[in-house]
N, C-alpha and C positions, 0 to 999 in steps of 0.2 A: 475467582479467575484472575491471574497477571491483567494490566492494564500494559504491560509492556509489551510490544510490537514486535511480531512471530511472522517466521518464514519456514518452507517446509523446503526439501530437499530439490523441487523446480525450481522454485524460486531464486532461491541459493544460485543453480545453475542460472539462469538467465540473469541475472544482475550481477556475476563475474564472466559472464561472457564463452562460458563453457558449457559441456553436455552434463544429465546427470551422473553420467560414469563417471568423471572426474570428481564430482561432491560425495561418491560413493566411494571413491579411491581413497579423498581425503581421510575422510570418517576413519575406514579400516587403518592409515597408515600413518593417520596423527594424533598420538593420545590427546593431544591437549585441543583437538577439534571441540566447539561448545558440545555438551550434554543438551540434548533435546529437553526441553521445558512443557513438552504439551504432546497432544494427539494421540497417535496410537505407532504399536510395534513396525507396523507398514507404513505408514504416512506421518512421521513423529515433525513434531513443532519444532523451529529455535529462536533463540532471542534475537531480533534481528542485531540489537548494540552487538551480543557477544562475538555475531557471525561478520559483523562490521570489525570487531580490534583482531578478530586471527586475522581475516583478509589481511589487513594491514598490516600484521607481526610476518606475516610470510610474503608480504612485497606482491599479492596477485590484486591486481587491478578489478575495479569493482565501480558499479552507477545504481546510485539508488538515486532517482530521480522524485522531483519533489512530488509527482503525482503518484509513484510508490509509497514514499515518506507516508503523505494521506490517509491513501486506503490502508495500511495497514494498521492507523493509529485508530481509524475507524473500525475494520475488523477486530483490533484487541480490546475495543467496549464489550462485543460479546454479540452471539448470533440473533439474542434475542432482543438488541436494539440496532440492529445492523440499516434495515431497511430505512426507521425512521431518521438514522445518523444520514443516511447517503439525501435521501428524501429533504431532510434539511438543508446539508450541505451545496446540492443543486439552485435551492431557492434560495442560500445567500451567491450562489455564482451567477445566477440569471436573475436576481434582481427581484424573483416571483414574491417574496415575505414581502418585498417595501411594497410590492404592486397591492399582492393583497391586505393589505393596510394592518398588517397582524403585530406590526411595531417591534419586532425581533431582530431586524437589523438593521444597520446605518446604509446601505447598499443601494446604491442608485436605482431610478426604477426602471423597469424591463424597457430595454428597444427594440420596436419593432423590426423586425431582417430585412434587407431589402430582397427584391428578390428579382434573378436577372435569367430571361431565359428558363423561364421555372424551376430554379434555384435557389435556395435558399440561402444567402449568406450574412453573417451574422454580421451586424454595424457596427 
């Protein structure tokens, strides 16, 4: 399996800011559109790099935000380590590994939320 970081034909749409009929348009009207890397006939995969340098070669505007960046670096380990990837990930964001003393990360330990009006908001 690529370790390289895949986007499927939504995706594509929502992080240039279009419908998929547009990513559908492309496909059919530009050879040099990426060749799908994965998936299947209906739902095919692409690199997200390669779907990043056309963006760019044809001037259309595009947000890959870093909590995309993430998750897809984390879906591209593979579905069968998918859970304990996010699973970890969570516990260096909230601090849970320093808390439960398991020495896997440098990450400050968890704060409790305050909570206002039976709210929950994070400190």
């Amino acid at each position: 399996m690529s370790h390289d970081p895949t986007v499927n034909a939504g995706d594509i749409a929502r992080l240039a800011g279009v419908g998929r009929a547009a990513v559908s348009n492309w496909r059919r009207r530009h050879d040099d559109f990426p060749q799908p890397i994965g998936g299947t006939a209906n739902q095919p995969l692409f690199s997200l790099r390669q779907v990043e340098s056309w963006l760019r070669r044809y001037g259309k505007s595009y947000q890959v935000s870093l909590g995309d960046r993430a998750w897809q670096r984390l879906k591209a380990a593979g579905d069968l380590r998918l859970g304990e990837l996010v699973a970890r990930a969570g516990a260096l964001l909230t601090g849970a590994a320093h808390a439960a003393g398991d020495g896997r990360t440098d990450a400050p330990p968890a704060r409790k939320p305050q909570v206002i009006r039976g709210r929950s908001i994070p400190s």
